[in-house]
N, C-alpha and C positions, 0 to 999 in steps of 0.2 A: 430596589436594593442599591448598594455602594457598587461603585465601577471598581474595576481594577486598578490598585496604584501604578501600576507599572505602562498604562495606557496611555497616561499622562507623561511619563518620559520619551516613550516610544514616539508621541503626537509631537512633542516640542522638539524634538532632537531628530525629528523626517525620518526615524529608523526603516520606515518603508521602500526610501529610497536608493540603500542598501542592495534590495534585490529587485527594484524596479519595478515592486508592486505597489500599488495602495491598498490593496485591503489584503487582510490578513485571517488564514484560517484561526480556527479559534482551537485552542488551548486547554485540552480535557475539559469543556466543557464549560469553561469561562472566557469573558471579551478578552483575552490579554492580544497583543500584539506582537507575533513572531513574524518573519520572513520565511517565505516557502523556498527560497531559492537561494545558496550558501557558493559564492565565487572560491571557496578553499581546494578546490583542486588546479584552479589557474594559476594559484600563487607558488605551489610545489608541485608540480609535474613530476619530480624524480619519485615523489612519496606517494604509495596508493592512499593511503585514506586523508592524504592533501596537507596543507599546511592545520596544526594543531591552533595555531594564531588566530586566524580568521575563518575559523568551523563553525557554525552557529550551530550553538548545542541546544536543544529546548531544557529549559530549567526544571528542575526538580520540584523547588520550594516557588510558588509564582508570588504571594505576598502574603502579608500579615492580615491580611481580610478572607482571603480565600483559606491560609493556615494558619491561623492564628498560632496552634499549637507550637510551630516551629518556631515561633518568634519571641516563648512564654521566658525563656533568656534573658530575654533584653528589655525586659521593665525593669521597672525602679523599684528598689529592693521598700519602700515604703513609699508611697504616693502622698501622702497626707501628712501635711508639716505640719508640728504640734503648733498651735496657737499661742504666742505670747501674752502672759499676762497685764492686758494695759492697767497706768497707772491711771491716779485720779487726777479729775480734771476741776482745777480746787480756783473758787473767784476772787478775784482782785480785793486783796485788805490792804490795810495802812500797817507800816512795821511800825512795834510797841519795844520798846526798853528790853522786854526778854530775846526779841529776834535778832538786836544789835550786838545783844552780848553773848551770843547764838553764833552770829556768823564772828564777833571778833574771835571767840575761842575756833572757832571751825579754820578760820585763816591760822590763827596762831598754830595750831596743830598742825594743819598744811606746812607753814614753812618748817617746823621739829622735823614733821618725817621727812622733809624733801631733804632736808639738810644730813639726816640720818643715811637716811639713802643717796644720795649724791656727793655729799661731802658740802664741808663749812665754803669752800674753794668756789664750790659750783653756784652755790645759793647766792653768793654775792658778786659773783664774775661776768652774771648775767640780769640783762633787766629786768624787773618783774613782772610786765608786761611778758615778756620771752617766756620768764617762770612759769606763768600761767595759762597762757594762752597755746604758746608756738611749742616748749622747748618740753624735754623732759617733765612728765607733771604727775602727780599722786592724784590729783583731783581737778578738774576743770571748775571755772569758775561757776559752769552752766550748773554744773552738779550739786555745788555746792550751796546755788541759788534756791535747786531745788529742795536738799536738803532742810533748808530754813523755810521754805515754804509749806512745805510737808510735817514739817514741826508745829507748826502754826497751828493747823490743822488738825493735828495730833493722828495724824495718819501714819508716822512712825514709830513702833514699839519694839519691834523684832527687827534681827536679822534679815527674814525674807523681807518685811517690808520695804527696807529700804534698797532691796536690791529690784523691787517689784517697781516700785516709785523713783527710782531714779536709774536705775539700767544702768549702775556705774562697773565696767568690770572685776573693780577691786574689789567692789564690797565684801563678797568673802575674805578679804585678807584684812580686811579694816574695818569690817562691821562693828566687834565690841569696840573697838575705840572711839569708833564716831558716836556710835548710840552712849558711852559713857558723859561726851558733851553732851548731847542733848538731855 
């Protein structure tokens, strides 16, 4: 069977040496590692039942193997992460005439809303580089690669699709618009 967890701290940390023993009686009837011998009445002389600080008290609960019940607490309120839907993983084509005029509208759009949302002041104040990459963005270029790729494909039709296929977090806010260009 499993040893006690608490054996393992008791071994690393010499808790034996505490009371000057090395082995230690056993613990209702499991290996744990208590000291038989508690120095608490040296440390307070004035107190009959000694210093409160340094009393070795035997523990109630000795661990989660031995009680598990005591510890039902402190799990994880759901153990199993739902699984991500992955996207497709779609082979290398040559861009045709629809995919150009695919991403020029998809850019064009890009810069409408950034300028919507940001202002005329911002879209131009900064490089486009900055626009796209680094600074405030509606869409990543990455995304937007994907996009047109996934178009290609014709793996995008809906909504979820293309939030399945490209993991953009906006898509809910800008799903019918993208999907209107494509």
């Amino acid at each position: 069977g499993m040893m006690c967890q608490r054996k393992v701290f008791n071994v690393c940390f010499d808790n034996g040496a505490a009371s000057g023993k090395n082995n230690y009686p056993l613990l209702n009837g499991n290996t744990n590692f208590m000291p038989s011998v508690s120095d608490h009445h040296e440390c307070n002389t004035d107190n009959m039942q000694g210093c409160p600080c340094c009393h070795i008290m035997e523990p109630i609960v000795c661990c989660n193997i031995h009680n598990p019940s005591d510890f039902a607490s402190y799990d994880p309120p759901n153990s199993k992460v739902p699984r991500v839907t992955q996207c497709s993983h779609l082979p290398k084509y040559t861009k045709d005439d629809n995919d150009y005029d695919l991403e020029n509208a998809l850019l064009t759009w890009h810069e409408e809303k950034t300028v919507a949302i940001y202002g005329w002041a911002f879209s131009f104040s900064v490089s486009s580089a900055c626009l796209y990459n680094n600074g405030p963005v509606v869409m990543m270029n990455s995304t937007l690669d994907c996009i047109i790729n996934c178009t290609h494909h014709q793996k995008i039709q809906m909504p979820q699709d293309l939030k399945r296929e490209t993991m953009w977090t906006d898509s809910d806010l800008y799903a019918s618009e993208v999907l209107s260009l494509v």
